[in-house]
N, C-alpha and C positions, 0 to 999 in steps of 0.2 A: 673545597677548602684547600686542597694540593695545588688545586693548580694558580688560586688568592695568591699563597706562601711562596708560591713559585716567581710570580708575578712582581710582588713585594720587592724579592731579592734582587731581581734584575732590574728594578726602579732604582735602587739601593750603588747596581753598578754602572748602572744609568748618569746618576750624580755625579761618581767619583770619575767618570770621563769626561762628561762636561763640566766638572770644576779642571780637570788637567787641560782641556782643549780650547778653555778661554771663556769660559762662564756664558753669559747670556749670550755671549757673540761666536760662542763653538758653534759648527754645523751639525755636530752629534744632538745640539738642540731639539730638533727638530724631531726624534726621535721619543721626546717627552708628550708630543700630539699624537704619535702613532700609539703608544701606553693607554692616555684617554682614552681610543677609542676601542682598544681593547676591553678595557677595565667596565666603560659606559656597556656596551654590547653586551660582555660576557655575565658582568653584575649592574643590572640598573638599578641599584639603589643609592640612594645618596651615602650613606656612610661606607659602601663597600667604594666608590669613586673617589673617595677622599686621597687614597694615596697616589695617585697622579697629581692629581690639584696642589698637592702638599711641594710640588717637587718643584717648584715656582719660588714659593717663598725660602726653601731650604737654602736652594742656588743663592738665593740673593742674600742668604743672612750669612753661606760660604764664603763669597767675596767681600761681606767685608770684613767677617774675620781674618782675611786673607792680606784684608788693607788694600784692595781695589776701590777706587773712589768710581761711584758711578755716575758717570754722565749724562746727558740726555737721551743719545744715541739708548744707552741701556735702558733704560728708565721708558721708551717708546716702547724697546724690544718684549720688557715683560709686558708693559702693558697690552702688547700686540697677541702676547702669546696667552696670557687671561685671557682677553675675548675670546681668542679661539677656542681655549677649553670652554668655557662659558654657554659658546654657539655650540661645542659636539655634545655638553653634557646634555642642554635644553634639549636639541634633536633625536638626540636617543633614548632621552626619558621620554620625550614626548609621545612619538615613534611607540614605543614599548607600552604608554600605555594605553594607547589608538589601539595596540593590537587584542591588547586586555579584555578593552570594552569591547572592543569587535567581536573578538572570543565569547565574551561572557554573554551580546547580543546573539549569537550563531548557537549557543545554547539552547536559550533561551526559545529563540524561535523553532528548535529541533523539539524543545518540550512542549511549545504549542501544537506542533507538527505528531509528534508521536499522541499528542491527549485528541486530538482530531481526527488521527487514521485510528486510536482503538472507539471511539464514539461512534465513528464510520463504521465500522464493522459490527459494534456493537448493534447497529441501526441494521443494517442486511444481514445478522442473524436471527434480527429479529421478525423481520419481515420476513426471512427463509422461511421459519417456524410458523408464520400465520398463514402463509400462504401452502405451506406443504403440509407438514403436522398439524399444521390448527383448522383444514377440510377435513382432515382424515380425520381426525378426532370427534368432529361436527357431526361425520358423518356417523361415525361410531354410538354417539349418543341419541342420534335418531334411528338407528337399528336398533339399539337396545329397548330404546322406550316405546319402540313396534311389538320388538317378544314378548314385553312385560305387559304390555295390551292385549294382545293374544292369549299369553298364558293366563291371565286372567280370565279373559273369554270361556278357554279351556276346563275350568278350573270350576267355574259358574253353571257351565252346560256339558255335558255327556262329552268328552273328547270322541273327538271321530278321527279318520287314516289323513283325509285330508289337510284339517287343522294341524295335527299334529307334522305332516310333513313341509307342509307352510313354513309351520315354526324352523323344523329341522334345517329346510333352506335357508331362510333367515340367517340360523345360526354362524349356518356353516358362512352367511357372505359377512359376517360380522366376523369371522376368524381371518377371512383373505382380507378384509378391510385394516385389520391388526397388525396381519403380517405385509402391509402394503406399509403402514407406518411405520415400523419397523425397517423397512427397505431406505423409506423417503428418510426415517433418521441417519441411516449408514450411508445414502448417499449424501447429507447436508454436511455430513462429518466430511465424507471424501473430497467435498468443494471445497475445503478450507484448506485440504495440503497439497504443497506445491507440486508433487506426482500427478495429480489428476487427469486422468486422460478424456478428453471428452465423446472421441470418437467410440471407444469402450464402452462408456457411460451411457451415450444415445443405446446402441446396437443391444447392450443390457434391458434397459429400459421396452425397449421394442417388443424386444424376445420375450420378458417375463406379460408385459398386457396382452399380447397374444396369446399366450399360452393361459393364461385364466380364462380369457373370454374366446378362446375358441373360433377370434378371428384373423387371416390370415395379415400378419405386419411383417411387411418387408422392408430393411434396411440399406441402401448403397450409398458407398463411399466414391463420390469421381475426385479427378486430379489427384495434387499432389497436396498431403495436409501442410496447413501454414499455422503453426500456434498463435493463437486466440487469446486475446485479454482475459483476463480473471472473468468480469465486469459481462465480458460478451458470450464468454463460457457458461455462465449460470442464465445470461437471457433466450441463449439457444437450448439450452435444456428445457429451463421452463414455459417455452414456448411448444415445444415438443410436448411434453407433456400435460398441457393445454389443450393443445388440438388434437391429441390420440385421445384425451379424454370426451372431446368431444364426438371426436368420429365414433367412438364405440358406446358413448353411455346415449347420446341423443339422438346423431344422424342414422345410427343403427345398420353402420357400415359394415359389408361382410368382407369386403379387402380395404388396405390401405400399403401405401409406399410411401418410405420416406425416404429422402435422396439429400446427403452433405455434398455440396459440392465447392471445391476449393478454385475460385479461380483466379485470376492473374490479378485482380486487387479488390477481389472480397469474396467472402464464403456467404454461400447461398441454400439457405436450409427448406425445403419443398417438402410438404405431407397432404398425402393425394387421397383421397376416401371416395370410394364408389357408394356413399350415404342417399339419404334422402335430400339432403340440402337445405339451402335458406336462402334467403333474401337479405345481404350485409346490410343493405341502409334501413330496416326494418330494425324501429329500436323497441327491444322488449326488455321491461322492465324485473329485474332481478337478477337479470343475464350481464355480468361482466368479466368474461372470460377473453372476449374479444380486446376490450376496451384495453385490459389489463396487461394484454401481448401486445399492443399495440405502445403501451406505457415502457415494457421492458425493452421493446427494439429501439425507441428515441432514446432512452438512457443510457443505454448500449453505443447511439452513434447510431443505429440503423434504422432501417424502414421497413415494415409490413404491410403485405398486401393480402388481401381475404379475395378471390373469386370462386363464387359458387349462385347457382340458380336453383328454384325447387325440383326437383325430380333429376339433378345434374349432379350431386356430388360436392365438394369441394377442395379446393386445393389454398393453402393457408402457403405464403413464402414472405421468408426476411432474410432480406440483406445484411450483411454486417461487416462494412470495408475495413480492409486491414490497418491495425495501429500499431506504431515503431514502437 
């Protein structure tokens, strides 16, 4: 509003110069275009540009109070100096409100943009959850409905040491099964923030299925780490623990090594198992742990490769070249 009233006034001394300096034909004229385009810029509205526009007809209703007779020469010059305002007011209302709409579209598509990366996420939390909590819990409910088969058994016939330490086994894998869910929820939390370290996370992960199952998981680190996409970070975890799952609950491996290897333009994740092995083009039905690693490296951007033969072990590797 200060700087309108400021504006105003100097329109104001604007007049009383070009009425002193020869009305339409002063050079101080000209002066009254550079106003517009202040006035258009700073206030594009049409009622706030009125007092430039105004300063047209003033001039001209000054000279004839003044008893200037105008001639044609004058009579061109306003009509010269109309247009011009005419063209700067159009231009910069127009101008202002391209920018509007641009604006209001740059919105707009930020709000489609934000309602689609929380839908996205929403989506890979939710898959996190079926894929990591919703086994674990699977499994959990097929343990329990083993006890409660048993205890029943128990219950029915004379308990004996055996039965009963069955049970107690059971039990106790339904407790590490709990506390394995527990793990998997504190790790799907940790994927979500931006600290997450992945190399941590592997070596974590290693450490703790080793030490339940009592076989020997070794982790290395080669090269120099190169941060990993969100995207590629959770496909290399869950690949990893994929195939640790497999080497220890099927192939019945007594060692394994896993090896991150950072190199010159992609990281290259290797998990070696001295198991019984398989036959990768042998398709059995129920089994999709392969298929489903094999899903997370293409979506990832990378590639997996399964070799292994029976009696030979396996060694399970994905690529996953670096992204800017």
């Amino acid at each position: 509003m200060v700087v309108f009233v400021s504006l105003c006034f100097d329109l104001l001394a604007l007049v009383y110069l070009i009425t002193v300096t020869g009305g339409l034909r002063s050079p101080v004229m000209q002066g009254q275009i550079v106003y517009t385009v202040f006035f258009a810029i700073i206030f594009p509205r049409p009622l706030a540009i009125l007092p430039p526009l105004l300063t047209l007809p003033v001039v001209t209703k000054i000279e004839q109070l003044l008893g200037t007779q105008m001639a044609t020469r004058d009579l061109m010059l306003l009509t010269w100096y109309f247009v011009v305002n005419v063209i700067i007011v159009y231009v910069v209302v127009y101008l202002d409100r391209r920018e509007e709409e641009s604006f209001q579209e740059l919105d707009r598509m930020q709000q489609r943009r934000r309602r689609y990366a929380l839908t996205e996420e929403r989506n890979r939390i939710a898959r996190e959850m079926h894929d990591g909590l919703g086994a674990i819990l699977s499994t959990i409910v097929i343990e329990t409905e083993y006890v409660q088969t048993r205890m029943a058994d128990v219950l029915r016939d004379p308990p004996s040491k055996d039965a009963c330490q069955e049970i107690l086994s059971e039990v106790e894998e339904l407790r590490r099964t709990g506390l394995e869910g527990i793990e998997e929820l504190r790790r799907a939390v940790s994927m979500m923030r931006e600290d997450f370290d992945l190399v941590v996370a592997l070596e974590d992960h290693c450490a703790t299925r080793g030490a339940r199952t009592g076989v020997q998981v070794t982790f290395e680190v080669l090269g120099r780490e190169v941060p990993l996409a969100p995207d590629q970070q959770l496909a290399c975890y869950r690949v990893l623990q994929e195939s640790l799952s497999n080497a220890l609950r099927h192939a019945q491996a007594t060692q394994v090594r896993v090896v991150l290897h950072f190199q010159a333009d992609a990281a290259l994740l290797t998990v070696i198992d001295d198991g019984k092995g398989f036959d990768p083009e042998e398709k059995r039905r129920g089994h999709y742990g392969l298929s489903t690693m094999a899903e997370r490296a293409m979506a990832a951007r990378g590639n997996l490769q399964v070799l292994s033969s029976e009696g030979e072990g396996t060694q399970v590797q994905m690529t996953l070249p670096y992204r800017l």
